[in-house]
C-alpha positions as CSV (number, residue, x, y, z in Angstrom):
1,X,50.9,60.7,16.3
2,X,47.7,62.7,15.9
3,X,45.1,61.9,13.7
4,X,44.3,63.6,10.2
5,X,41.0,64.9,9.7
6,X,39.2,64.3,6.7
7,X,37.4,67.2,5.1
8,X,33.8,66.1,5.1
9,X,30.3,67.8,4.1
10,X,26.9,66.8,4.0
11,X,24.8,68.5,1.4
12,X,20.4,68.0,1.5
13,X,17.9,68.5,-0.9
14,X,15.7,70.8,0.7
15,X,16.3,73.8,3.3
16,X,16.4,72.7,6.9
17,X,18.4,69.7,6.0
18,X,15.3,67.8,4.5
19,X,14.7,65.8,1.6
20,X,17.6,63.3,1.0
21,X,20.8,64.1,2.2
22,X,24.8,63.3,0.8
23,X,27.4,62.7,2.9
24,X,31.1,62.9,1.2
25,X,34.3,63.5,2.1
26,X,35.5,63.8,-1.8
27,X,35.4,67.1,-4.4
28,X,33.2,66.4,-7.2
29,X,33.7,68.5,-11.0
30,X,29.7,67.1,-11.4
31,X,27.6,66.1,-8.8
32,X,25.5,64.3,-11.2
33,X,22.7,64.6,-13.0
34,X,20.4,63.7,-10.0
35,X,22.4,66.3,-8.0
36,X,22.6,68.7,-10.3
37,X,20.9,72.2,-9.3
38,X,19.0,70.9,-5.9
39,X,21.5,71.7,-3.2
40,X,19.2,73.9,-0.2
41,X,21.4,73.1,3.0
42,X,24.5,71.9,3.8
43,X,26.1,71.0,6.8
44,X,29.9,71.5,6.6
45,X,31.5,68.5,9.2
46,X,35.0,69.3,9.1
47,X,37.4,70.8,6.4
48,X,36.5,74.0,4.1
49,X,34.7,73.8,1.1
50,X,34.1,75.3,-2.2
51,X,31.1,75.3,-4.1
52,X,30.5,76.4,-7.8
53,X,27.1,77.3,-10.0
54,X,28.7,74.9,-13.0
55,X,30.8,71.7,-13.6
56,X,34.5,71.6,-13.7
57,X,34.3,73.8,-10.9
58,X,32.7,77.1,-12.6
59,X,31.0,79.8,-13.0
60,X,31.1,82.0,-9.6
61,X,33.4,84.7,-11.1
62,X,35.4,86.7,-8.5
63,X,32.9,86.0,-5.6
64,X,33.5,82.3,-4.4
65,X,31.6,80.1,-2.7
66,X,33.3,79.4,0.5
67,X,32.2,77.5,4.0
68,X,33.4,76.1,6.8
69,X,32.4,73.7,9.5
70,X,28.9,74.8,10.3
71,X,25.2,74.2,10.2
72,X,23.9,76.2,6.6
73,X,20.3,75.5,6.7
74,X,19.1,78.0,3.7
75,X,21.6,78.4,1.1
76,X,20.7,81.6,-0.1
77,X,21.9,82.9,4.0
78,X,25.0,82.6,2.8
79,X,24.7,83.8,-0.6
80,X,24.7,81.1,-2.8
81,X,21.5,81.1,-4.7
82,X,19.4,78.0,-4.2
83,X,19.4,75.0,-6.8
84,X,22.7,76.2,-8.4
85,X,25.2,74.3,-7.1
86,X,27.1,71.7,-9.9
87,X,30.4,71.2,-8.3
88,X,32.4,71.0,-5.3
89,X,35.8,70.7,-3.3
90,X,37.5,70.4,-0.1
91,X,40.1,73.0,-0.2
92,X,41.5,72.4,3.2
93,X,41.7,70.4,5.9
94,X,41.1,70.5,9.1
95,X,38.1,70.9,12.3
């Protein structure tokens, strides 16, 4: 029987992965007012993600903010402006 991997992501504070970290395997429609606009880096463990500037999962338009398992140590690399992300969601699973 093989195992099911959970979709997992750990998002930091600052670029680099510094400041303090979050590590989740579940899709939030707010992060949380704490949260809220300070995402720099994110490391993607396992699954694919999506990311959006508002709650409810909003407000990227028709260019989404999509990664996979990988080190993102700047945010804005990948294009996602820095200290924008509200909400997020595994939207598959998998390594």
């Amino acid at each position: 029987m093989a195992a099911t991997v959970v979709p997992e992501v750990v998002v930091f504070w600052d670029a680099n992965f510094g400041g303090e970290s979050w590590r989740t395997n579940l899709g939030y429609s707010y992060v949380g007012d704490h949260w809220n606009d300070q995402i720099s880096s994110i490391i993607v463990v396992s699954g694919t993600w999506q990311f959006w500037r508002d709650a409810n999962f909003q407000g990227v338009g028709d260019n989404p903010w999509i990664l996979g398992p990988g080190y993102y140590s700047w945010v804005e690399a990948v294009g996602i402006p820095n200290d924008t992300i509200s909400s997020f969601l595994p939207i598959s699973w998998g390594p």
